[in-house]
Wavefront OBJ file of the C-alpha trace (Angstrom):
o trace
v 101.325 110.393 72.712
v 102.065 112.388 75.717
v 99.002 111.122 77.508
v 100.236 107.578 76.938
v 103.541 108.509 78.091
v 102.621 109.697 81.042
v 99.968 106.500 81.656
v 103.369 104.542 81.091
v 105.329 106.438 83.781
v 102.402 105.787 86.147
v 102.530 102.037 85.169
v 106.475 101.582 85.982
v 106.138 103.598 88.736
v 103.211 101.406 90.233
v 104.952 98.556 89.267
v 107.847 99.140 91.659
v 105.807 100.304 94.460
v 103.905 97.069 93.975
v 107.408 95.061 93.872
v 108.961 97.091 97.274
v 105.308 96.559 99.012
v 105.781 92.572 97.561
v 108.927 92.466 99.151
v 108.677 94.296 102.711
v 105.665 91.456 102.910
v 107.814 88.649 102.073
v 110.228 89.777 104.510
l 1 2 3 4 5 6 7 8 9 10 11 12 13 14 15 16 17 18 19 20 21 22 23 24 25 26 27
């Protein structure tokens, strides 16, 4: 339970470095 929580922090957190690296790209 913990473990996953902590996989899903990783996730959102990857997710919005992925968006901010997606965007400084674009721009």
């Amino acid at each position: 339970m913990v473990k996953g929580y902590v996989g899903n922090e990783m996730f959102e957190k990857a997710l919005d470095l992925f968006e901010q690296i997606h965007l400084s790209l674009t721009n």
